[in-house]
Backbone atoms as SQL, in Angstrom:
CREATE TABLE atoms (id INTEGER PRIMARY KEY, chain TEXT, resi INTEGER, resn TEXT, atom TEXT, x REAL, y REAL, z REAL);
INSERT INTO atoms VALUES
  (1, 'A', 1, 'UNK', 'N', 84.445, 177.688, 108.087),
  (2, 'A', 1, 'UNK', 'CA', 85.879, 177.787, 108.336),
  (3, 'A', 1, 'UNK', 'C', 86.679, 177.249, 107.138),
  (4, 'A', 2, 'UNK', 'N', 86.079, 176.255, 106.497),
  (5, 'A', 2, 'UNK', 'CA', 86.944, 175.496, 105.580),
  (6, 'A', 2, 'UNK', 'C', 86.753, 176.398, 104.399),
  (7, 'A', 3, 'UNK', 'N', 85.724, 177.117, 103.915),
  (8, 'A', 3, 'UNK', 'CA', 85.461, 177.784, 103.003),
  (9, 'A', 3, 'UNK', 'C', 86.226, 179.165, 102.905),
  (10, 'A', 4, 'UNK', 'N', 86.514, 179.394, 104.256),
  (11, 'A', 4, 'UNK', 'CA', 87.607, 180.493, 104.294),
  (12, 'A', 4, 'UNK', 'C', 89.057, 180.719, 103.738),
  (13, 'A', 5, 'UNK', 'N', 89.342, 178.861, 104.672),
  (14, 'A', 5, 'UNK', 'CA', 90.674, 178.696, 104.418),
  (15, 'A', 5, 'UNK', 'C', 90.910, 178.674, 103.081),
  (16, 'A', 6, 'UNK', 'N', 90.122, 178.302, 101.924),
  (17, 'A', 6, 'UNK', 'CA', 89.944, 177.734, 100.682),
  (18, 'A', 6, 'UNK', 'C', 89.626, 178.937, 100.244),
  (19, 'A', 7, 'UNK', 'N', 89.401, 180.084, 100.360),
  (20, 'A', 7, 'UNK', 'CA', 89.522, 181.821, 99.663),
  (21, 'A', 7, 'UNK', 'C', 90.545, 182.290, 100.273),
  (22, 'A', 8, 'UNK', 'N', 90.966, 182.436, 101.327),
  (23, 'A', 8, 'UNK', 'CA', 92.518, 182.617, 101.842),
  (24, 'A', 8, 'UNK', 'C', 93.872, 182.241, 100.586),
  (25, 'A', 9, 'UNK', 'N', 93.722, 180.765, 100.657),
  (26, 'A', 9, 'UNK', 'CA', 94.828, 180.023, 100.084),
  (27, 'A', 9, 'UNK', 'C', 94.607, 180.687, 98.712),
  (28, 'A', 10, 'UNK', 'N', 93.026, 180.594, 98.039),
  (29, 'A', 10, 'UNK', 'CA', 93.095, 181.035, 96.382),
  (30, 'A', 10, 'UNK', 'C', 93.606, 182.561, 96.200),
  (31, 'A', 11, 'UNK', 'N', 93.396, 183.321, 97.409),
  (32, 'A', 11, 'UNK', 'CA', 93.930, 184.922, 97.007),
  (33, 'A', 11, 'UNK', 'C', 95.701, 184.721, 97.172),
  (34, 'A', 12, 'UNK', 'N', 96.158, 184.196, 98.173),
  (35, 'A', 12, 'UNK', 'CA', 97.279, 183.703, 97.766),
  (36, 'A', 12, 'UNK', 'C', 98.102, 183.269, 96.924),
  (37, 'A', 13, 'UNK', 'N', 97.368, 181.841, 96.508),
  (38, 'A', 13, 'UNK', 'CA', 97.768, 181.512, 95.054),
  (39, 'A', 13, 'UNK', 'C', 98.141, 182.096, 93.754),
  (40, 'A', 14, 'UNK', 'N', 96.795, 182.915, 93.814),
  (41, 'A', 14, 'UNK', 'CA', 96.415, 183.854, 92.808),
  (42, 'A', 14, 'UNK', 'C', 97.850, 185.113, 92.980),
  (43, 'A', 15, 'UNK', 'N', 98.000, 185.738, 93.962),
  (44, 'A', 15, 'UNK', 'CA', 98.471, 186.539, 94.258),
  (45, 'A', 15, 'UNK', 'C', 100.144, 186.111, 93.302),
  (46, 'A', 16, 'UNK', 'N', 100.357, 184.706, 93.709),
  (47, 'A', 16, 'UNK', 'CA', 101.685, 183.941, 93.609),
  (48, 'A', 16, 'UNK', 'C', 102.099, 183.988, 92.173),
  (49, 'A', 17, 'UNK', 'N', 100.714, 183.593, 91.405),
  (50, 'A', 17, 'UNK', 'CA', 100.789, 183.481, 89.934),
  (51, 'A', 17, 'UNK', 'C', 100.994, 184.417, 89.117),
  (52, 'A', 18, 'UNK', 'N', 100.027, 185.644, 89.432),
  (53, 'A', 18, 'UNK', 'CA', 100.384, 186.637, 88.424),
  (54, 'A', 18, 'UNK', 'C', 101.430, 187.301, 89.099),
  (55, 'A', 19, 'UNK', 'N', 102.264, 187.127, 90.018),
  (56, 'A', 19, 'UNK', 'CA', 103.467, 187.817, 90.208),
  (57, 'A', 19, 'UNK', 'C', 104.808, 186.725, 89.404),
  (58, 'A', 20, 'UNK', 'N', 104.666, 185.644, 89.160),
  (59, 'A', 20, 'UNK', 'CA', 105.685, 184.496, 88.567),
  (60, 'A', 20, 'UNK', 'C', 105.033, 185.249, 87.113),
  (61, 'A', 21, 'UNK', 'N', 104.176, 184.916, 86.726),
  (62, 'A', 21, 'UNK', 'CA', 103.681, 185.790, 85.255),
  (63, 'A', 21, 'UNK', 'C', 104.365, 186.807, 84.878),
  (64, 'A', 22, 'UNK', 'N', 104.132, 187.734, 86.350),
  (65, 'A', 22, 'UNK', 'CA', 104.688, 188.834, 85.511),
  (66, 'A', 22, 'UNK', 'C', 106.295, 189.042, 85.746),
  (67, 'A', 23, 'UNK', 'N', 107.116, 188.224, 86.275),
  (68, 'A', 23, 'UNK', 'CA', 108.674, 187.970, 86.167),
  (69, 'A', 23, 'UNK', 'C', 108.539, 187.540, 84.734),
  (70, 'A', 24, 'UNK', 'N', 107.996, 186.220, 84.624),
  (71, 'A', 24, 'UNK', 'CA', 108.085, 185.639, 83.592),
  (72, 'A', 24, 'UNK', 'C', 108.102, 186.411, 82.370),
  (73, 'A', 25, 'UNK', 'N', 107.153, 187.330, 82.184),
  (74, 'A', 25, 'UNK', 'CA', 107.320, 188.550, 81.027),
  (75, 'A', 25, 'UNK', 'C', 108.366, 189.506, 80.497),
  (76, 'A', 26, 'UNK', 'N', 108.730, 189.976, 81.973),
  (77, 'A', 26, 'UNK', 'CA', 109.767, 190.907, 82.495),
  (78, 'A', 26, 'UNK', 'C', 110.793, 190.038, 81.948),
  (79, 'A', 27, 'UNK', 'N', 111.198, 188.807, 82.069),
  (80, 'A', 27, 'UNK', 'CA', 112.374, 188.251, 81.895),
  (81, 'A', 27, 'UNK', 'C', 111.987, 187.747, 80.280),
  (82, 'A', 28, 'UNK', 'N', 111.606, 187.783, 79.443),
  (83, 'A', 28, 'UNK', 'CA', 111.473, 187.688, 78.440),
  (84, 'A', 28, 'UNK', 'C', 112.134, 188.684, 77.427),
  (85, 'A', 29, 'UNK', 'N', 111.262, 189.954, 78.139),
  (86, 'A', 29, 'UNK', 'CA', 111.878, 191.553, 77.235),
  (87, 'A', 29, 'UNK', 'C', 113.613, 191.580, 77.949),
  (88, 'A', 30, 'UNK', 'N', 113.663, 191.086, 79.208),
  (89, 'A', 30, 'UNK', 'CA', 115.292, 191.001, 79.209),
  (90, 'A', 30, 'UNK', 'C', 116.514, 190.126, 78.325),
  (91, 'A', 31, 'UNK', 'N', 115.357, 189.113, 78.238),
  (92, 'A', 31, 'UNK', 'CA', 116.204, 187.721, 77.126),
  (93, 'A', 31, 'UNK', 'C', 116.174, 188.672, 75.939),
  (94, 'A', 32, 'UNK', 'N', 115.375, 189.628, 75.216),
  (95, 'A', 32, 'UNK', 'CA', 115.672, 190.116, 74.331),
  (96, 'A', 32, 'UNK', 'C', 116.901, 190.630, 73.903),
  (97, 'A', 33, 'UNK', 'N', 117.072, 191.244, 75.359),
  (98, 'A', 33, 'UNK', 'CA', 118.457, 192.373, 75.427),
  (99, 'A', 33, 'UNK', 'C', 119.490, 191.670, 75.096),
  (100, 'A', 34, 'UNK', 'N', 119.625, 190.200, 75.878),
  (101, 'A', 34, 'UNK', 'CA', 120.661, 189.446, 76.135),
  (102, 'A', 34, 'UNK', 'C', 120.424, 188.060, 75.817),
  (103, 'A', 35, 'UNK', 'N', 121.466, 187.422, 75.574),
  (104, 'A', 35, 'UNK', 'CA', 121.489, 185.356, 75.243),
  (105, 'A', 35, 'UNK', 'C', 122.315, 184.980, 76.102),
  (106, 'A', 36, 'UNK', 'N', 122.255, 185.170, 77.253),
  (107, 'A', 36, 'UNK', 'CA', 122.860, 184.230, 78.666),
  (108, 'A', 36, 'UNK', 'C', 122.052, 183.171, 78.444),
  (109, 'A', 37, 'UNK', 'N', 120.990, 183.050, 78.836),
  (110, 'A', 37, 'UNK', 'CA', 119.982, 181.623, 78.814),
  (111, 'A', 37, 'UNK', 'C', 119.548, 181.141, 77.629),
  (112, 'A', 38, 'UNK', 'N', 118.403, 180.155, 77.547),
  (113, 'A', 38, 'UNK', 'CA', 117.853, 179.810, 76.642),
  (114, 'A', 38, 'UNK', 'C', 116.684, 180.314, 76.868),
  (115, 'A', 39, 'UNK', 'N', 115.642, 180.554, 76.558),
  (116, 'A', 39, 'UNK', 'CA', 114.566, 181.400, 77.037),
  (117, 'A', 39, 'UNK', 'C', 113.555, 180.730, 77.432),
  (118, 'A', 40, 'UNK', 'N', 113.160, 179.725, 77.572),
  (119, 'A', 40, 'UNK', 'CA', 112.604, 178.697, 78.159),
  (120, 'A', 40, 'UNK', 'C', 112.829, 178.481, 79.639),
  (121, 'A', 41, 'UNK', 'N', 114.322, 178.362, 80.008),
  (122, 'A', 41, 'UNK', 'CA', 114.931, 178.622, 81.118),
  (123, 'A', 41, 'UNK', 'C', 114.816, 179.680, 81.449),
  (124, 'A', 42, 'UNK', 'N', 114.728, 181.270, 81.264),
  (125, 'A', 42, 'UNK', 'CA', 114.836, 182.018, 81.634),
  (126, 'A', 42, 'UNK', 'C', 113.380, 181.817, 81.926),
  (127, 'A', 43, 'UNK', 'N', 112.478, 181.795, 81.403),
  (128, 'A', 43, 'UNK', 'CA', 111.142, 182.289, 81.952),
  (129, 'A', 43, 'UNK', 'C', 110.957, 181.070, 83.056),
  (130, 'A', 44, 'UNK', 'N', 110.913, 179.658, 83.314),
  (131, 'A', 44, 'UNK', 'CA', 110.938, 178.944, 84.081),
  (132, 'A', 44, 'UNK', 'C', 111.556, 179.721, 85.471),
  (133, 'A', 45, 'UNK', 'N', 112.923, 180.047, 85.178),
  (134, 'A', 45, 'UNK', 'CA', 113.496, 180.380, 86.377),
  (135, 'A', 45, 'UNK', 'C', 112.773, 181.101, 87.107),
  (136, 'A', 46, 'UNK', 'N', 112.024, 182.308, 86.149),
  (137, 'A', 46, 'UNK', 'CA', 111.625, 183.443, 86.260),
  (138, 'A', 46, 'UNK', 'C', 110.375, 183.324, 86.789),
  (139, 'A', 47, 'UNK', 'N', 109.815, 182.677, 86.454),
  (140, 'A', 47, 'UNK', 'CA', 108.472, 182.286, 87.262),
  (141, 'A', 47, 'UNK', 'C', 108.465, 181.230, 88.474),
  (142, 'A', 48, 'UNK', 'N', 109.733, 180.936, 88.585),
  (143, 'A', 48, 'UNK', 'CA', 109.489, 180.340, 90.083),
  (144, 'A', 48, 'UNK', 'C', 109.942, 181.118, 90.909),
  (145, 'A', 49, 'UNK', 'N', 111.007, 182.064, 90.847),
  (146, 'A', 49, 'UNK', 'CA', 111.158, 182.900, 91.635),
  (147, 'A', 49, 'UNK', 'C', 110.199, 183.985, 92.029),
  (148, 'A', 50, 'UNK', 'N', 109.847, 184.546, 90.859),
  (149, 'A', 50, 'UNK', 'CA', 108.864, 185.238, 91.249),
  (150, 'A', 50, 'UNK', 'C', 107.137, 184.783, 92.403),
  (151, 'A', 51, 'UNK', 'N', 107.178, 183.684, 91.618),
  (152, 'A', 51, 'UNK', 'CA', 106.101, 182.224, 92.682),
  (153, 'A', 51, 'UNK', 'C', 106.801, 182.420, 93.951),
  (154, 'A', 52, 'UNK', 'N', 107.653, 181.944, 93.906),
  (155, 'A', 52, 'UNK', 'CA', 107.929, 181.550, 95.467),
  (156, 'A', 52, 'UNK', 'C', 108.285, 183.055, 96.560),
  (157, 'A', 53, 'UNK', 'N', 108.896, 183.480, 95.442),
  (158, 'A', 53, 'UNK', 'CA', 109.374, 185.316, 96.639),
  (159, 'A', 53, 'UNK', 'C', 108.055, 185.691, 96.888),
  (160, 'A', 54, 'UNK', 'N', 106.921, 185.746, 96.285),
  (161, 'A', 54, 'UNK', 'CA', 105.710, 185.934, 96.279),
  (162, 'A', 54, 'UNK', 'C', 104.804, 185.417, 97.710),
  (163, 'A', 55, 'UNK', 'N', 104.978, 184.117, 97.608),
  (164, 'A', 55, 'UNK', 'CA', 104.668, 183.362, 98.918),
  (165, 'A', 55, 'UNK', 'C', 105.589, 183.862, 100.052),
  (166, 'A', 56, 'UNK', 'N', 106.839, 183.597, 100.179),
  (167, 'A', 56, 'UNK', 'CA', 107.335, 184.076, 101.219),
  (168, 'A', 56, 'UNK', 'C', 107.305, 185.649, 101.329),
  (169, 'A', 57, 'UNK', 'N', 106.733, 186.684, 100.502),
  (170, 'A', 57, 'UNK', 'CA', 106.649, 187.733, 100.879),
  (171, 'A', 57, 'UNK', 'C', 105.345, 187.880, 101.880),
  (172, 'A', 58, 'UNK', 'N', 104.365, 186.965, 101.207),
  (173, 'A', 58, 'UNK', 'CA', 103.155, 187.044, 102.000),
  (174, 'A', 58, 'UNK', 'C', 102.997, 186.722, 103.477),
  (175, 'A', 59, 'UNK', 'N', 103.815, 185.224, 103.672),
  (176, 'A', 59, 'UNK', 'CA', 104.427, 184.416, 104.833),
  (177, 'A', 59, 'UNK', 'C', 104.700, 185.470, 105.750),
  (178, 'A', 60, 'UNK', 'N', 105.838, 186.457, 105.600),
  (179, 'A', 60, 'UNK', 'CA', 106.743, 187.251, 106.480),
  (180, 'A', 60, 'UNK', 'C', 105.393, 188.223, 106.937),
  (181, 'A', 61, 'UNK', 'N', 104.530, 188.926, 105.531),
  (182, 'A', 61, 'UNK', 'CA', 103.949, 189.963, 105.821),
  (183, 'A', 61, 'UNK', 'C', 102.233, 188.995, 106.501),
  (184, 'A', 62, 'UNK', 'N', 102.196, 188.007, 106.792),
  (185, 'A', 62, 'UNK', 'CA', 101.055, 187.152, 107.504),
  (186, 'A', 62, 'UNK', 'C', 99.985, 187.645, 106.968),
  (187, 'A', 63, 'UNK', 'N', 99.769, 187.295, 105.639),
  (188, 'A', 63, 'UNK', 'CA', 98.713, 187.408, 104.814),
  (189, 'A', 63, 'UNK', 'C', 97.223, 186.048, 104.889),
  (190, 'A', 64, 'UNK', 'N', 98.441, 185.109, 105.533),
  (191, 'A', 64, 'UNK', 'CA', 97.840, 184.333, 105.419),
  (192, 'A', 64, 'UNK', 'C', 97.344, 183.869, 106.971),
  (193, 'A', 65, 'UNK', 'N', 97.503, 184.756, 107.638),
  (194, 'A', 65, 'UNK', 'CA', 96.782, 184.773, 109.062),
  (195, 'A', 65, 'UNK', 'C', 94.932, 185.211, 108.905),
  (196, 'A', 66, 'UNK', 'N', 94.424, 184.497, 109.355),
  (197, 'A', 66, 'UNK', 'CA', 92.873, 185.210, 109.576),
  (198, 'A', 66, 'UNK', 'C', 92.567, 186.410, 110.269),
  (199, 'A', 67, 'UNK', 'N', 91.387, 186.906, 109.694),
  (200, 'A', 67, 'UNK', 'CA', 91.588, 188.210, 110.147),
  (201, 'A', 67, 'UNK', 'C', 89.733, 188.607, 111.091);
């Protein structure tokens, strides 16, 4: 059971990261376009949003229910 929960949470995680990654990128080639931010900030921002919408997308869609 514990070994489950602990591949559950890592596909999650995982799931969380390369979606903040890939904001984080995305918002990079946008800092190109534009100098609203500093780009440091922009990718920070950018990868937590993307992190966290990530999780709560999973949350809503109960990814993280056993199956």
């Amino acid at each position: 059971m514990r070994d489950l929960w602990a591949k559950m949470l890592r596909t999650v995680i995982t799931s969380a990261v390369l979606t903040g990654v890939f904001c984080s990128g995305f918002a990079v080639l946008i800092d190109l376009a534009t100098d609203m931010l500093a780009r440091q900030q922009l990718i920070i921002v950018s990868f937590s949003s993307g992190f966290l919408g990530s999780l709560f997308a999973q949350t809503v869609l109960t990814r993280w229910k056993q199956k």
